[in-house]
C-alpha positions in Angstrom: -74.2 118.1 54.6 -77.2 120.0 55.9 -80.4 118.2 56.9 -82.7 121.1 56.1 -85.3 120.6 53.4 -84.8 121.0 50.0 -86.2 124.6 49.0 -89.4 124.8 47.2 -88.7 124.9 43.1 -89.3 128.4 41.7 -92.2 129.5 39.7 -91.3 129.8 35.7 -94.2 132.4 34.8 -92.9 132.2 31.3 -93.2 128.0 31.0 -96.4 126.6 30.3 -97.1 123.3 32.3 -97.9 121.6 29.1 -96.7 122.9 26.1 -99.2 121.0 24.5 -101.6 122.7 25.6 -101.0 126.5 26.2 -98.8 129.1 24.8 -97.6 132.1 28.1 -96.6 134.9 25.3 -99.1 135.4 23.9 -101.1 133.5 26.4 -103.6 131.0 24.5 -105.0 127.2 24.7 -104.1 125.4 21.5 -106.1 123.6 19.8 -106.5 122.2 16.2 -108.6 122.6 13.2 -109.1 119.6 10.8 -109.4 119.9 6.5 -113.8 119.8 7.7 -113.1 122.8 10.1 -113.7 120.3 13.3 -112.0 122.2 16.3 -110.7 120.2 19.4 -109.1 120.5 22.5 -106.5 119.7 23.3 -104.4 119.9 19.9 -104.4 116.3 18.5 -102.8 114.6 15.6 -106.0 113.0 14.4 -109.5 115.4 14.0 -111.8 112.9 16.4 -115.2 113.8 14.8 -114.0 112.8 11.2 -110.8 111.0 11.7 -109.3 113.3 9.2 -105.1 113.3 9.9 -105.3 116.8 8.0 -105.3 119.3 11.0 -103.4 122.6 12.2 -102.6 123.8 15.4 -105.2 126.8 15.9 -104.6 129.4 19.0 -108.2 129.5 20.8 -110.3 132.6 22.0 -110.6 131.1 25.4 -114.1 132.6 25.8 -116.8 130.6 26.3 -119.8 129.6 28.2 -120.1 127.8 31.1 -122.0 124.5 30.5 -122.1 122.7 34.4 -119.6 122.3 36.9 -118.8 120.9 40.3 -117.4 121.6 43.6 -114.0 118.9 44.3 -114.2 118.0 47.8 -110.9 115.2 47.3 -107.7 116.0 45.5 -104.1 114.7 45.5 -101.7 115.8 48.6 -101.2 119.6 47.9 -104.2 120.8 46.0 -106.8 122.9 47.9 -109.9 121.4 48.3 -113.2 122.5 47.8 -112.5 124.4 44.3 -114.2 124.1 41.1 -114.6 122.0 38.2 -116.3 122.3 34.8 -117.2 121.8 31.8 -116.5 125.3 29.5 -118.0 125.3 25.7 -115.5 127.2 23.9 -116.9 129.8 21.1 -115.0 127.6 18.4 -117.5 124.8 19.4 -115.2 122.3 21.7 -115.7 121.6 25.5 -112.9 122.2 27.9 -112.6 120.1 31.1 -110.8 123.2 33.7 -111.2 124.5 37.5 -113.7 127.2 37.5 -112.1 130.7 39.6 -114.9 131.2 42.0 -114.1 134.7 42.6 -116.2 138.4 43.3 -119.2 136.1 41.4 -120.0 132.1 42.3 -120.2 131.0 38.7 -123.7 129.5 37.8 -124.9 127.4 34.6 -124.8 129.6 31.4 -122.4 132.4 32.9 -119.9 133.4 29.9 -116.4 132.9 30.5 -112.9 133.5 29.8 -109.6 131.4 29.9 -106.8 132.7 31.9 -103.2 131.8 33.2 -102.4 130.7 36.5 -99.9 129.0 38.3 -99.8 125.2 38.9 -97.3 123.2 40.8 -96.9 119.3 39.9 -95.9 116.5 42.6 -92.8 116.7 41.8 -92.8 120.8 42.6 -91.5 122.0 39.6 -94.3 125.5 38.3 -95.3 126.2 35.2 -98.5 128.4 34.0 -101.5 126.7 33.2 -104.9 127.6 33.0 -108.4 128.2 34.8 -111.9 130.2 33.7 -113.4 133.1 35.2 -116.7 134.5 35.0 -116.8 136.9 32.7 -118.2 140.4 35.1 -119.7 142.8 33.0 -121.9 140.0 32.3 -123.3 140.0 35.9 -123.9 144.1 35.7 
């Protein structure tokens, strides 16, 4: 029996955290669209705005705009603190709750954006890909 710690679980690039939530090939946020053409996010099985049980599951463009955010000073054991968090209106017309990459440009109110994958590890430390939103660039040149 060896009293050396369990290894760290290995990161599964192809399995989103949520299923839910994302699709990894071809990565996308899924969302649905009700009978009245209401979009939300996350997918649901009941349109919120209307109540209407009528919806599909829609893929999302995962562009957007950023509408505020916040810098997280306190998180769980094992997430890095400060990082970003904010609110992203989505070009279908939802709002996304999602950590903000604060990259080559510090986001600011307004700044477009776009959804992409990255790697997220649970308490339990089992990976899977999830999601965050970068400043779009070219916007800033």
């Amino acid at each position: 029996m060896s009293d050396s710690p369990a290894a760290p679980a290995a990161t599964d690039a192809r399995r989103p955290f949520r299923s839910d939530v994302l699709t990894v090939e071809p990565f996308a946020l899924l969302g649905t669209r009700c009978a009245q053409e209401h979009i939300t996010f996350p997918a649901r099985d009941l349109c919120p705005t209307c109540h209407c049980a009528d919806v599909t599951t829609v893929a999302l463009a995962g562009t957007g705009t950023l509408h505020t955010f916040s810098e997280v000073h306190q998180a769980p054991p094992g997430v890095d603190v400060p990082y970003l968090l904010g609110w992203v209106d989505l070009v279908e017309g939802c709002r996304v709750l999602a950590r903000i990459a604060d990259g080559d440009h510090h986001p600011r109110i307004g700044d477009p954006v776009r959804c992409r994958p990255t790697i997220f590890t649970a308490p339990d430390a089992t990976t899977g890909v999830g999601f965050e939103f970068e400043v779009i660039r070219d916007a800033h040149q």
